[in-house]
N, C-alpha and C positions, 0 to 999 in steps of 0.2 A: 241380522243385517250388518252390525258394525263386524261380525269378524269376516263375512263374507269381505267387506271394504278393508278391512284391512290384511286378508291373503290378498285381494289382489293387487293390493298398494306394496306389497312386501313381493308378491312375482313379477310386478311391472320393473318396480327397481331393479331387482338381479338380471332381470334380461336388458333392460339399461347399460347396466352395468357392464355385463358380457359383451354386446353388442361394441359398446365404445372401446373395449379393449381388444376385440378382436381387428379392427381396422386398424390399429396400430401395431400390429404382426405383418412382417415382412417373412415372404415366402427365400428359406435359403436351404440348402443341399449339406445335411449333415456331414457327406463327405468333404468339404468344402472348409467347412468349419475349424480352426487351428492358429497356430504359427508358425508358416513358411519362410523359406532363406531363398534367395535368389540365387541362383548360381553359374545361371549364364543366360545367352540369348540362344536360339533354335535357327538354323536356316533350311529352308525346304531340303534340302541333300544332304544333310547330317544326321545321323543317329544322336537321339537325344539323349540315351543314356551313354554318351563318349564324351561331353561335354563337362560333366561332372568331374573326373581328375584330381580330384580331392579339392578342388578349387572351389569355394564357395563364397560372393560377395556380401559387402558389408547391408545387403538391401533385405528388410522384412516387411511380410504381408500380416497384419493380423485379422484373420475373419473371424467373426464375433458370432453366436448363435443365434445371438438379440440383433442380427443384421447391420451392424455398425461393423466398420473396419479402419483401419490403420496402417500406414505406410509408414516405415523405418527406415533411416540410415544410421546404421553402430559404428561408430570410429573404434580404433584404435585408443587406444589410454592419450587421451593430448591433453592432460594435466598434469599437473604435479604441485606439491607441497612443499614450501619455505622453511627448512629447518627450524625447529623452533619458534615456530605457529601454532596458530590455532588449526587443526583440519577441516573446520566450516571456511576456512577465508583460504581457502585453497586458490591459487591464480593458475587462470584456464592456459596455457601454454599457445593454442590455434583454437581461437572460438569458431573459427569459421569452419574447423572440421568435425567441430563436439558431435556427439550424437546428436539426433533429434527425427519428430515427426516432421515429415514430408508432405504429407495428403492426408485428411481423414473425411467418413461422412458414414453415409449408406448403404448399403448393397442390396441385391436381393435376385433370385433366378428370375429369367424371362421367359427360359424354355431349356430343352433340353441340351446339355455343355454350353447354355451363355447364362452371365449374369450380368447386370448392372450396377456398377456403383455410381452413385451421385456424392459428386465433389463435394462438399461443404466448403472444404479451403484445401490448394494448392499451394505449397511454400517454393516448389520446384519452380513450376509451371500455373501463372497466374492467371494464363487463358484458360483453364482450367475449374476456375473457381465458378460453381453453381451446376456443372457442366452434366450431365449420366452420360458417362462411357459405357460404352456394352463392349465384355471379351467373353471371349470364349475359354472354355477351357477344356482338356480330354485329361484323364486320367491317363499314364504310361506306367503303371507302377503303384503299388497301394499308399505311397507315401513323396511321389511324384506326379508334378502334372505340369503339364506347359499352357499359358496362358497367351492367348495372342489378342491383341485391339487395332483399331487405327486410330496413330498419332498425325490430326489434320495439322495442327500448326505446333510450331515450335516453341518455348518460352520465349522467342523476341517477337513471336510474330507473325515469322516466315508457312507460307504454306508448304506442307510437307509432304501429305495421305500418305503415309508409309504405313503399310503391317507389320507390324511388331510383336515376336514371339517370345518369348521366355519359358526357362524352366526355373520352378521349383522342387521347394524338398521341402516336407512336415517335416518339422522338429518334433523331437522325440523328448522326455526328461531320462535326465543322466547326470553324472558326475563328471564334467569334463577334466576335474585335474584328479580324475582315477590311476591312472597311468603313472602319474607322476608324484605320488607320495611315498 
């Protein structure tokens, strides 16, 4: 009788177990999954792959597998170092264009080409903050996709409802100063 109680105090737990950890799995689209670059926005009459131009902006998507994501902007080097310093006390040259996170939270698909992210924090767009946006997104390419949402209000306020489309590009690894050694 006591091992009898004690398989099923030892299978009640593990299903415990499993159970709690399964609710905390967000559903997300392996293809989905990476580090994209923004590289422009899409307008209904444009071919999205002409937008590209080598041109690509300082803006990153991070989608996480664990359903977390991250929004980037990369500056430009807007530092520099005082001859004859220490390199930790480096003075920031334009703090206001340093890199930094944008938006981070949640994500997770809703159906088929849309997903949702929920805001946790907005540093952009502080109407933002708490908020699930659902976009869409279509695949044009195995390592492009264009993303479109609706932006209702603007960071001051203003009512907007605009559709808003964008392309990206998955980042690949590589050696970008290949070229040039």
């Amino acid at each position: 009788m006591k091992n009898k109680s004690l398989i099923f105090l030892l299978l009640f737990t593990l299903l415990c177990a499993s159970c709690s950890s399964v609710k905390n799995v967000r559903k997300t689209d392996p293809k989905l999954v990476g580090v994209w670059q923004m590289c422009g926005t899409v307008s209904e009459n444009m071919d999205p792959v002409a937008v590209l131009s080598d041109k690509r902006l300082p803006f990153f998507k991070v989608l996480s597998s664990d359903g977390n994501f991250n929004n980037l902007f990369m500056s430009f080097n807007h530092f520099y170092v005082i001859p004859n310093t220490d390199f930790g006390k480096a003075n920031v040259m334009n703090p206001e264009r340093a890199s930094s996170i944008t938006a981070y939270g949640t994500y997770h698909v809703s159906g088929k080409g849309r997903y949702v992210e929920s805001i946790a924090k907005s540093y952009t767009n502080p109407m933002h903050n708490g908020v699930d946006n659902e976009l869409t997104y279509e695949f044009v390419g195995d390592n492009l996709m264009i993303i479109s949402y609706t932006l209702n209000k603007s960071a001051t306020g203003q009512v907007v409802n605009r559709v808003l489309k964008e392309l990206w590009i998955r980042l690949e690894g590589g050696n970008p100063n290949a070229g040039f050694m």
